[in-house]
N, C-alpha and C positions, 0 to 999 in steps of 0.2 A: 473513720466510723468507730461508734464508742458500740461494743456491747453490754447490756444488759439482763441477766439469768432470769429466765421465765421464773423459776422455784423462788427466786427473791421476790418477782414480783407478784406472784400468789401469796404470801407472808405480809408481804405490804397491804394488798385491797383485803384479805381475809382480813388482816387487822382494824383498817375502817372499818369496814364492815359488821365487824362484831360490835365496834364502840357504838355505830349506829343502830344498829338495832336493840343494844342494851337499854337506850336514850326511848327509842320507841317503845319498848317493857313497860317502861318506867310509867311512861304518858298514858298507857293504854291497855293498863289492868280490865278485867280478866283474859289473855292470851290465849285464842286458838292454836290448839297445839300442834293440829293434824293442818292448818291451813300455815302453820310456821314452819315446818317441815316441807312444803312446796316451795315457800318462799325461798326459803334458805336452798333448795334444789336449783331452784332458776337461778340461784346467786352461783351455784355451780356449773350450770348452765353459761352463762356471761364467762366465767375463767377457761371455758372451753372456748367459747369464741372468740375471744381476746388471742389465746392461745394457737389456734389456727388460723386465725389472719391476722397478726402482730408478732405472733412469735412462732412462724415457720421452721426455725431451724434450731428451736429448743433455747434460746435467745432473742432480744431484739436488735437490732443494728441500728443506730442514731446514726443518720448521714446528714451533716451540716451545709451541703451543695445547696447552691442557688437556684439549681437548674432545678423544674417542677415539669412532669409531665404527666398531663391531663389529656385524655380522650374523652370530644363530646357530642362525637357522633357515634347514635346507638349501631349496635352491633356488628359495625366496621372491623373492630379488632376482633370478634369471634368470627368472622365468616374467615378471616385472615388467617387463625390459626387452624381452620376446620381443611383449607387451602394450603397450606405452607406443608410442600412435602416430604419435608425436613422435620417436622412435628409428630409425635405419637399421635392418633385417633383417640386416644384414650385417653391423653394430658387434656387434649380438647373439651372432650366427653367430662371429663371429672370437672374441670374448672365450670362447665355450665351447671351439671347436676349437684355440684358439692354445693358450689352460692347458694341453688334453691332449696337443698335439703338441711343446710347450715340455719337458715331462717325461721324453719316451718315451728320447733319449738317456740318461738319467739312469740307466731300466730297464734299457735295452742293455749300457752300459757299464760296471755294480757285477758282473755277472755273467761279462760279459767279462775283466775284468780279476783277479774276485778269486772263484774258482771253488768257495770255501771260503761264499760267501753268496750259490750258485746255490740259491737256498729262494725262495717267494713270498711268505710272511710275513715275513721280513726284508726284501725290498724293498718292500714294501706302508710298512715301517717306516723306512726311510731314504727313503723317497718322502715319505711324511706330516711326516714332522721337515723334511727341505729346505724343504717349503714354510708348514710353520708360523712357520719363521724368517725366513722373505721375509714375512710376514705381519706378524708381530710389528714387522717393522723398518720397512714401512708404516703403521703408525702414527703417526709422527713426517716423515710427508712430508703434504701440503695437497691433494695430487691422488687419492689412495688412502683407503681404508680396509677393514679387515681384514673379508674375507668367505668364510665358511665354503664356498661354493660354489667358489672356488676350489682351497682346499685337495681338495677331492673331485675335480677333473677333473684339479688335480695328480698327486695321487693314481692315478688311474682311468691317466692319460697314464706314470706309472712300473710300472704294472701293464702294459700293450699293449707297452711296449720292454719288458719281461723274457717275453712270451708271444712276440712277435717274435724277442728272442734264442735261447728254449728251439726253437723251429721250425727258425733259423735252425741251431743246432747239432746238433739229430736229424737234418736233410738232408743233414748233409754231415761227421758226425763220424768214417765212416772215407774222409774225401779229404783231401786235401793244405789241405783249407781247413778240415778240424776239427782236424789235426793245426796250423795255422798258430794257430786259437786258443786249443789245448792251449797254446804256446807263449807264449803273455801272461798265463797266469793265474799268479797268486802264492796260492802256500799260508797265505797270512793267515790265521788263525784270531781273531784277538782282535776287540775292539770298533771295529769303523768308526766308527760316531759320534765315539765317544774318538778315534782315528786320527786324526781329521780336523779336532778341537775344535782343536789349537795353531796349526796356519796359518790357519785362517777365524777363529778368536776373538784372534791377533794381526794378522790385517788390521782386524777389525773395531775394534777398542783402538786403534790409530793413529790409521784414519781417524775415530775421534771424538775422539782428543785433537788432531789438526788440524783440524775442525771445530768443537771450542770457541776454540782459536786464532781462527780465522777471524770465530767468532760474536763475540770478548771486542774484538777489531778494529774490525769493522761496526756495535759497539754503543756506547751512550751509559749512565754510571753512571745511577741510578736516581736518586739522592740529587741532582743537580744541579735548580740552579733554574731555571723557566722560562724567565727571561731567556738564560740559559746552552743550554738546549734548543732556544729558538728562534733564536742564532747554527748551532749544529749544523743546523737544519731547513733554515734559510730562507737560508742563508749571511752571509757580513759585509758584503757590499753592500745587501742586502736588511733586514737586520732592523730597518732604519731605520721600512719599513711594517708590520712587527711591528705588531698591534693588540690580541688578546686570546687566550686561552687555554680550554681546557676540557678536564676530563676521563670518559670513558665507559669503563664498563667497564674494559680491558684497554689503550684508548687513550688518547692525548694529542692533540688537537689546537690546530693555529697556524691564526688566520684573518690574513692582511695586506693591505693596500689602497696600491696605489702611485696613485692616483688616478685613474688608467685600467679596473685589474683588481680584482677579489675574487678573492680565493684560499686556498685552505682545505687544508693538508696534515696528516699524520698518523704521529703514531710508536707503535710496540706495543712492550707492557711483555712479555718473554720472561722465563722461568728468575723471575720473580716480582725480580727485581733489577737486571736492564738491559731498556734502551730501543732498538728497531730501527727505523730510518727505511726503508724501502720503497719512499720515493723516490713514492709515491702520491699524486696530488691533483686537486683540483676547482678549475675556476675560470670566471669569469664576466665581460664586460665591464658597464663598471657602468649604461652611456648604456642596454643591452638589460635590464635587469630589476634589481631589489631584492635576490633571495635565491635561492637553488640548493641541491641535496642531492647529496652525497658520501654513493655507496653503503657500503654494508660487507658483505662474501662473507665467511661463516666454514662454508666446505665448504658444507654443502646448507643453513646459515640464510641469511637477510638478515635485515640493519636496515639504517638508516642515520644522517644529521644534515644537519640543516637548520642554512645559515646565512646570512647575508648582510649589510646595515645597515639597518634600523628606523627608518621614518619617525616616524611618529604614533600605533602599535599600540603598545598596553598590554598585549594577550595574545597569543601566540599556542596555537593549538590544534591537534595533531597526533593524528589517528585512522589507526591502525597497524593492519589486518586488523582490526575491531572494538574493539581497544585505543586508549584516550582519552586523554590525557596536556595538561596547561594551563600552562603558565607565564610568568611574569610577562615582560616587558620594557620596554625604558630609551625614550624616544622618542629621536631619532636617533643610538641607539647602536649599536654590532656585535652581534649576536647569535651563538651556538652553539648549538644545543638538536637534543639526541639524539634518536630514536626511543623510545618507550617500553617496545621489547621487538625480541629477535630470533624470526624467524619462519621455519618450513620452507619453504624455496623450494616443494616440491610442494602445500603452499598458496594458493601466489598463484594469480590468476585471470588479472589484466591489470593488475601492479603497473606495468611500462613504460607504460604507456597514459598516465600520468603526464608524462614527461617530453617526450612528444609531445603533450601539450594534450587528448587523446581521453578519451571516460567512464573513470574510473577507480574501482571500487569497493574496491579494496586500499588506499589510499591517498588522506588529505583534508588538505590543511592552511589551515586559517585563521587570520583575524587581526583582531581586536576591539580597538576604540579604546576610551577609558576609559570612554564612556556606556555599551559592552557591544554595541555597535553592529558588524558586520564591516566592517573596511575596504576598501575597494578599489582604494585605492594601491598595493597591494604584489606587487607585479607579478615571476609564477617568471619566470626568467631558463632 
């Protein structure tokens, strides 16, 4: 995952944004000053919502995964979380009330401003597209995925700000506050969407051609050799305990042993041609056990891998949620060995119950010496 600083990228669309409406000045002397003042508010308006659902956690997260998940049955996932009694009532409650109250600006201020798409089914339409492209762009982050139920409370939230503004302007259309928002609206007639496509689709063009910068930076060729990967991983004081290598799936792994520690880091292969280090890892002192697992979260799967150094076991054996998986080993060698499969977290029962020693029925691994015998040297760490 690459991050990217929210602060950067308010500096970035402030800065189109200024260049575009300097262009618009220019074209369209004499300037409303009081109805420019709006504009440029809804333009701060958009960096909040950008900001609250893109950049959650004061950052955005670029996640290169292939996997996409999309919910498109409506309100399946909210009735789920309203159920899931593992869940706050209130995470629930927010994520329904926040989408429609996050919107209702949006209603308010198309009509306010541009009196020429005071209709409900144009806003109904400029409401549904906002949020199909915050959707869309959710896709390519590791904390989200594209769920139909939000476009609808999106939705629902651009509907209540255009019912609210239509009240708001029968109440008071002949007072000096209907005449104040006669005074902002612009005789627009053509297509919004189009209107709006060249500043949002050149912010969004920048910030991914400085987000592949960023990524081309933080990345390692694909084509490089191990040895050369595990300087990158492990650095050049370290790669000295460099020991072996392994590959899964999408990942790479480096095990090294300075003779105190086991340690087990990991690079993912993005864009199918470069390597991102994550800066991820597992590690273990070696005097407290044999071997240790380094999880792997890919949004709602697990898997993981088992590693560590191999006394006298010939096999080991890993059962993964009922999946069984055998492979050979070295006696006192280093081992790697992957999980045989990723698994829906909302599967597991009591996969942790593992690494605190407790019954664990998600999760078995053993270890058979060459008679076929399980051994009982090999002690999780």
């Amino acid at each position: 995952m690459i991050g990217i600083s929210f602060i950067f990228s308010v500096i970035l669309f402030t800065l189109i944004w200024v260049i575009f409406r300097i262009k618009f000045y220019i074209k369209n002397k004499p300037i409303n000053k009081i109805r420019e003042v709006f504009i440029n508010l809804f333009f701060i308006y958009f960096l909040i919502l950008v900001n609250l659902t893109m950049f959650k956690y004061g950052e955005l997260m670029l996640d290169f995964d292939t996997r996409f998940y999309i919910n498109y049955i409506p309100f399946i996932e909210t009735i789920r979380m309203f159920n899931n009694d593992f869940a706050d009532i209130h995470i629930a409650l927010y994520n329904v009330i926040g989408n429609i109250l996050l919107f209702i600006p949006l209603g308010f201020g198309i009509p306010l401003l541009f009196n020429k798409k005071n209709k409900l089914s144009k806003i109904i339409l400029y409401g549904f597209t906002a949020s199909l492209t915050i959707e869309v762009l959710q896709l390519f982050t590791p904390y989200n995925f594209t769920d139909i139920d939000d476009i609808i409370f999106n939705t629902l939230g651009t509907i209540l700000g255009f019912i609210i503004f239509t009240i708001v302007y029968i109440l008071f259309k002949n007072t000096k506050i209907g005449d104040f928002i006669k005074s902002l609206n612009s005789h627009f007639d053509g297509n919004l969407i189009l209107k709006t496509i060249n500043p949002i689709a050149t912010m969004i063009l920048l910030f991914a051609l400085l987000s592949f910068g960023l990524l081309y930076n933080e990345t390692i060729a694909d084509n490089s050799s191990d040895d050369k990967l595990a300087i990158e991983v492990l650095g050049n004081t370290r790669v000295e305990d460099y020991r072996i290598s392994r590959d899964f799936e999408n990942y790479k792994f480096f095990l090294s042993d300075d003779n105190e520690f086991i340690e087990l880091r990991n690079i993912k292969r993005i864009l199918n041609n470069r390597w991102y280090y994550g800066k991820f890892n597992t590690s273990f002192e070696i005097k407290n056990g044999d071997y240790s697992i380094m999880t792997l979260n890919e949004d709602k799967l697990i898997s993981g891998v088992v590693f560590g150094k191999n006394k006298d076991a010939h096999i080991i054996e890993i059962n993964f949620k009922g999946v069984k998986y055998l492979e050979n080993l070295i006696e006192n060698s280093y081992f790697i060995v992957p999980f045989p499969n990723f698994e829906k977290a909302d599967n597991l029962t009591d996969f942790y119950n593992f690494f605190s020693g407790e019954e664990c029925t998600d999760l078995e691994i053993k270890f058979y010496n060459k008679d076929g015998n399980e051994c009982s040297n090999m002690k999780f760490a």
